[in-house]
Backbone as CSV, one residue per row, in Angstrom:
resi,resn,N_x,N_y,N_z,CA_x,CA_y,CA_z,C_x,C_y,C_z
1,UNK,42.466,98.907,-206.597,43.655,99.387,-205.882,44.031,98.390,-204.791
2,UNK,45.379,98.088,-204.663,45.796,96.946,-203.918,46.119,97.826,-202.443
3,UNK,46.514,97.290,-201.244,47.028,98.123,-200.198,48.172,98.611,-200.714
4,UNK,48.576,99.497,-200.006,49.500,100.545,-200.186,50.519,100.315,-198.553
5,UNK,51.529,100.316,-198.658,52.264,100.697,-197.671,53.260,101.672,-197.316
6,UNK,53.431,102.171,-196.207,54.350,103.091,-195.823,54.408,103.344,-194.817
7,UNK,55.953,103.859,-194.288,56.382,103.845,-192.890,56.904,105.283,-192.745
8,UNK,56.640,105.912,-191.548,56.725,107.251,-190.868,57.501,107.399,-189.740
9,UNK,58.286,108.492,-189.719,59.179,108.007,-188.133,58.997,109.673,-187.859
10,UNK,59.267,109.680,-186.479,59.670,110.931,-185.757,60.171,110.543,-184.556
11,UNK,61.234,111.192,-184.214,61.853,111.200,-182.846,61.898,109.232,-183.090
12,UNK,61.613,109.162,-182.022,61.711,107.606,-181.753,60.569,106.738,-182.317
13,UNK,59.356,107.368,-182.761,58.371,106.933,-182.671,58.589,106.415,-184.663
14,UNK,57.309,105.695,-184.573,57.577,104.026,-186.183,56.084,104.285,-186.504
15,UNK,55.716,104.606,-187.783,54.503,104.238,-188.052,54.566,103.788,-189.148
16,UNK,53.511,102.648,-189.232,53.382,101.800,-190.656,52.063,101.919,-191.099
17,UNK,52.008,102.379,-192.006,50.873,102.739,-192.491,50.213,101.581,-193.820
18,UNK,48.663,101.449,-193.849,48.457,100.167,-194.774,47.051,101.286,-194.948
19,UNK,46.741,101.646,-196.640,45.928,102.255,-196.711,45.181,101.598,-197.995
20,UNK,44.009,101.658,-197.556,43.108,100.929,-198.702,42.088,102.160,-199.526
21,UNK,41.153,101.582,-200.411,40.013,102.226,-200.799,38.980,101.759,-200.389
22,UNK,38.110,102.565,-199.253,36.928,102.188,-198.528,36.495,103.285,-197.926
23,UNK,35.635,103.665,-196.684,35.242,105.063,-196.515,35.176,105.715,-195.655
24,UNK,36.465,105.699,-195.006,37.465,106.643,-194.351,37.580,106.351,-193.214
25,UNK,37.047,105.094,-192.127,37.940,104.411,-191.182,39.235,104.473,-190.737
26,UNK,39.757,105.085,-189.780,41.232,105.254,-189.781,41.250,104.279,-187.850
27,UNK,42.200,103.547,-188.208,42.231,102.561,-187.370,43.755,102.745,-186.784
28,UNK,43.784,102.707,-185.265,45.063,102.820,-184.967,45.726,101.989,-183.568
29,UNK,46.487,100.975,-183.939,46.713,99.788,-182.939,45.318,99.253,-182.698
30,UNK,44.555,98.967,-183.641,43.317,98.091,-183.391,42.287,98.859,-182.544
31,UNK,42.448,100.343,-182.471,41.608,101.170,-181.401,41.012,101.850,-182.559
32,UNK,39.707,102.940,-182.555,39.838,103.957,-183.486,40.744,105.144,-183.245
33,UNK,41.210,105.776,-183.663,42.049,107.023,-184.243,41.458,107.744,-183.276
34,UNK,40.363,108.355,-182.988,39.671,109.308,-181.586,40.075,108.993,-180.470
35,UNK,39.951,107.400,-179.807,40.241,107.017,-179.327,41.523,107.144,-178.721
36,UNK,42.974,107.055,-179.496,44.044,107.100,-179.222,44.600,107.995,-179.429
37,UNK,44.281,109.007,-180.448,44.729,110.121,-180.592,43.545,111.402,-179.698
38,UNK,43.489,111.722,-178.538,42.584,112.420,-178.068,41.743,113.535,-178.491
39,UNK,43.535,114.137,-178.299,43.408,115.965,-178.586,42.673,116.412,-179.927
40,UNK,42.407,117.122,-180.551,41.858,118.081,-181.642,43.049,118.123,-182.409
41,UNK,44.361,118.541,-182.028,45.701,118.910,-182.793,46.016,117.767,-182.547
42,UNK,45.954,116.798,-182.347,46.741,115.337,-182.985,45.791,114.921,-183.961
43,UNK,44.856,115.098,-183.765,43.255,114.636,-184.755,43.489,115.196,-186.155
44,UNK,43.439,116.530,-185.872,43.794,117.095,-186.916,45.387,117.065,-187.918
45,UNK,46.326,116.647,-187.365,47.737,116.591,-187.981,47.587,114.789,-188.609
46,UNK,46.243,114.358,-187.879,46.717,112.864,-188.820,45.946,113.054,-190.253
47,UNK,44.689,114.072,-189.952,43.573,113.894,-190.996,44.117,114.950,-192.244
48,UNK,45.550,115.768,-191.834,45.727,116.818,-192.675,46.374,116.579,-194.216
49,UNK,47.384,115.372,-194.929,47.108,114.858,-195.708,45.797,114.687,-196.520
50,UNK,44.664,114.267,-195.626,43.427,113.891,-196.729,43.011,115.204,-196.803
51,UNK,43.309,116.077,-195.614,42.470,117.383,-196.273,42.892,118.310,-197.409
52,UNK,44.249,118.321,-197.594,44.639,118.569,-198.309,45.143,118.548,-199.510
53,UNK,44.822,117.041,-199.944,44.916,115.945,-201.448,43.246,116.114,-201.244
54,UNK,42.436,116.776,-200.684,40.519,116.454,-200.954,40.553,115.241,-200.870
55,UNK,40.595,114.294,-200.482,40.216,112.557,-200.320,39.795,112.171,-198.695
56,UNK,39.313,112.994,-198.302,38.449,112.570,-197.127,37.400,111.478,-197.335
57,UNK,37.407,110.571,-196.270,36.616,109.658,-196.429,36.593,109.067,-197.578
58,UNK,37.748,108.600,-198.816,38.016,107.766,-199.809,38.732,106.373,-199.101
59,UNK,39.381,106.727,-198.278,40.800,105.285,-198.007,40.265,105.182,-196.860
60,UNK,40.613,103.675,-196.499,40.526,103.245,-194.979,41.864,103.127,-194.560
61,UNK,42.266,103.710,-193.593,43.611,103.552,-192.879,43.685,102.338,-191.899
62,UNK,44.893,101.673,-191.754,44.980,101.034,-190.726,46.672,101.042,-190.131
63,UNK,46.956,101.314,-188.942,47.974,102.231,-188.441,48.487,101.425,-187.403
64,UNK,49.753,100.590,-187.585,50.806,100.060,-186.382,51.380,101.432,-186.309
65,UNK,51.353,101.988,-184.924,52.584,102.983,-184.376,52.891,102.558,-183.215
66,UNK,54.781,103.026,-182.514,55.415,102.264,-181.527,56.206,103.349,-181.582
67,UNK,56.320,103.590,-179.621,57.950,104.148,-179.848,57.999,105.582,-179.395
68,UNK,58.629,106.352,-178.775,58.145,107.710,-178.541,57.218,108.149,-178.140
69,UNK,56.506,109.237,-177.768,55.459,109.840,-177.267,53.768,110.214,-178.199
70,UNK,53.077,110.702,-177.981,52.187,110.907,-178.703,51.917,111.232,-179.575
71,UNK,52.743,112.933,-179.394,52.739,113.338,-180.688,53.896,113.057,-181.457
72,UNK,54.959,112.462,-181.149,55.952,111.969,-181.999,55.198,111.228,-182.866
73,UNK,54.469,110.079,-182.623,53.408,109.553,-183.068,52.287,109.972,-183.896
74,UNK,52.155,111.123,-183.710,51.187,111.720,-184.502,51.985,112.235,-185.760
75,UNK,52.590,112.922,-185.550,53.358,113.180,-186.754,54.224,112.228,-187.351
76,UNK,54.722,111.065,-186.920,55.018,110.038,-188.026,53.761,109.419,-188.752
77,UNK,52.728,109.197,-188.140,51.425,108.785,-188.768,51.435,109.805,-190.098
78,UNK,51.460,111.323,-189.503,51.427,111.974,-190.765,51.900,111.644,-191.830
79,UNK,53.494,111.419,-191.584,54.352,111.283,-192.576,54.280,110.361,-193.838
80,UNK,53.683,109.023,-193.007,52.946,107.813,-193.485,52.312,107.951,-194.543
81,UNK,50.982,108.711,-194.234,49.892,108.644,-194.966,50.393,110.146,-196.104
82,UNK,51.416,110.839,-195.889,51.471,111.885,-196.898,52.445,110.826,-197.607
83,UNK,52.943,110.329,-197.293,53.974,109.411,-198.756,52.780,108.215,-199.683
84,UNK,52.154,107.896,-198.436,50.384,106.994,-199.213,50.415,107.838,-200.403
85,UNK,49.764,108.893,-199.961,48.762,109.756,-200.704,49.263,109.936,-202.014
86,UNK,51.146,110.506,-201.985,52.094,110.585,-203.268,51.876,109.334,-204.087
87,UNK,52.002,108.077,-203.530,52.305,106.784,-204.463,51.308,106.465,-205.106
88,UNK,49.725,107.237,-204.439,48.822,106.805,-204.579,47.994,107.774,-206.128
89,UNK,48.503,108.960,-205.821,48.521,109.551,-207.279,49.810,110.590,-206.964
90,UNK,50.511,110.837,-207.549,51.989,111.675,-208.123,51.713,112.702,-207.798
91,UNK,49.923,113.368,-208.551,50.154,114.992,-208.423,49.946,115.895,-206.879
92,UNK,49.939,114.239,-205.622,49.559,115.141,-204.616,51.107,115.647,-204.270
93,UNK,51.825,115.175,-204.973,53.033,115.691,-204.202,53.298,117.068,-203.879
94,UNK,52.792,117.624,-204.996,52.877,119.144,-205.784,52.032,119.972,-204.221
95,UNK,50.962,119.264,-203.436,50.429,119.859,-202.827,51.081,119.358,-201.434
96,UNK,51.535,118.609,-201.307,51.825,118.182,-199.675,53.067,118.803,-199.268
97,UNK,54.225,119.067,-200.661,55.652,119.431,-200.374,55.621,120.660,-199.760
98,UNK,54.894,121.269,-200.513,55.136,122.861,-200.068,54.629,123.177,-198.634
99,UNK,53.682,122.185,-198.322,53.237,122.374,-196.645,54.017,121.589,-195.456
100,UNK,55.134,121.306,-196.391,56.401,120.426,-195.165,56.391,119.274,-194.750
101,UNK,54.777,118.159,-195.438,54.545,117.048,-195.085,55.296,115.766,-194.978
102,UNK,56.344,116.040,-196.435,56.838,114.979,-197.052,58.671,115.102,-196.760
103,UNK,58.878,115.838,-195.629,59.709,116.296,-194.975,59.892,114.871,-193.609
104,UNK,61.412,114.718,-193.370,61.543,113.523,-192.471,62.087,114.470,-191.305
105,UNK,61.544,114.944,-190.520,62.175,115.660,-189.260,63.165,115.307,-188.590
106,UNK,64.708,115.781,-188.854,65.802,115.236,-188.682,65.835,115.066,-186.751
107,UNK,64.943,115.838,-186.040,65.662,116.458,-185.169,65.438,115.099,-183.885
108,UNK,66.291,114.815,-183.383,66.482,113.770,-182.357,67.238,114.206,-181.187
109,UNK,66.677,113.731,-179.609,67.099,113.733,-178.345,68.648,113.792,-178.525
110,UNK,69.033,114.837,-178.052,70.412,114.600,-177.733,71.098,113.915,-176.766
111,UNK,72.242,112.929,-176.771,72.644,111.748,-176.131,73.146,112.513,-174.358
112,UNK,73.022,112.040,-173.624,73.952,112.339,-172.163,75.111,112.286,-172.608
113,UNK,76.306,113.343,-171.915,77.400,113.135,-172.021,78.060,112.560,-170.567
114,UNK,79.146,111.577,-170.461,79.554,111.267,-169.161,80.578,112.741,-168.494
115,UNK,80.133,112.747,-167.255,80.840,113.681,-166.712,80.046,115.005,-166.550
116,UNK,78.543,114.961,-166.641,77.456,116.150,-166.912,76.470,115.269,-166.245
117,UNK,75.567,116.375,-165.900,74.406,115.843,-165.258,73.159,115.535,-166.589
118,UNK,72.754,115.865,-167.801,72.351,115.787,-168.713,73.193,115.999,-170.426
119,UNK,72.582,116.397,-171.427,73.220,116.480,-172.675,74.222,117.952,-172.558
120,UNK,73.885,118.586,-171.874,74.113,120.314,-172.191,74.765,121.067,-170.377
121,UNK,73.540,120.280,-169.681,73.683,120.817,-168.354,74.843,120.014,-167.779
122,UNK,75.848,121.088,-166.771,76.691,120.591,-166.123,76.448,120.142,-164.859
123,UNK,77.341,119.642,-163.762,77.306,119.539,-162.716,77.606,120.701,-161.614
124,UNK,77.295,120.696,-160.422,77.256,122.235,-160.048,78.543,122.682,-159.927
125,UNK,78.970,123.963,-160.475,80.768,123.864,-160.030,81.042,125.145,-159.079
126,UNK,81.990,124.548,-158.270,82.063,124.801,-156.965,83.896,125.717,-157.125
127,UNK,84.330,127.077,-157.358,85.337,127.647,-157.679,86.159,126.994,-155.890
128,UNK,85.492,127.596,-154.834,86.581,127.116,-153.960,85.636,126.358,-152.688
């Protein structure tokens, strides 16, 4: 099996994903994955692909992410490695779709408008 590539986005955040066959190393900006991903629920939303195709500890990951916040980050990583997992055999698709993996999360920061103090919020208004 040759590397595999694929790229993940959320919100602002970019992940490129390069996944091999080796035994289960997941590497992220040259740190380990514990390391940069702290929490338990980021830990767990990167590892949830393998848990769910059963291929734990089969692939070695190695993970450029940029851009956005943590968990924006965490969940484009997801995204990454659930499109891996598809190219990597077809029938995981059958299992990742239905759990929303292979889903591109449309939803993005809404822009400032001029003449408002934020996207939504106004400025204070003053009747007299």
């Amino acid at each position: 099996m040759e590397v595999v590539h694929k790229i993940g986005r959320r919100k602002t955040a970019v992940a490129r994903v390069y996944v091999t066959e080796g035994t289960g190393n997941i590497t992220v900006n040259k740190r380990d994955f514990s390391d940069y991903f702290t929490t338990g629920t980021l830990q767990y939303k990167i590892k949830q692909p393998f848990a769910l195709t059963e291929t734990e500890g089969n692939y070695d990951v190695k993970v450029n992410v940029y851009g956005g916040g943590i968990t924006g980050q965490a969940e484009a990583v997801r995204l990454a490695l659930s499109r891996a997992m598809c190219e990597i055999d077809a029938e995981n698709r059958a299992v990742l779709k239905p759990e929303g993996l292979l889903t591109r999360d449309p939803r993005m920061v809404e822009r400032k408008k001029f003449g408002q103090k934020k996207a939504r919020k106004k400025f204070q208004f003053s009747k007299r």
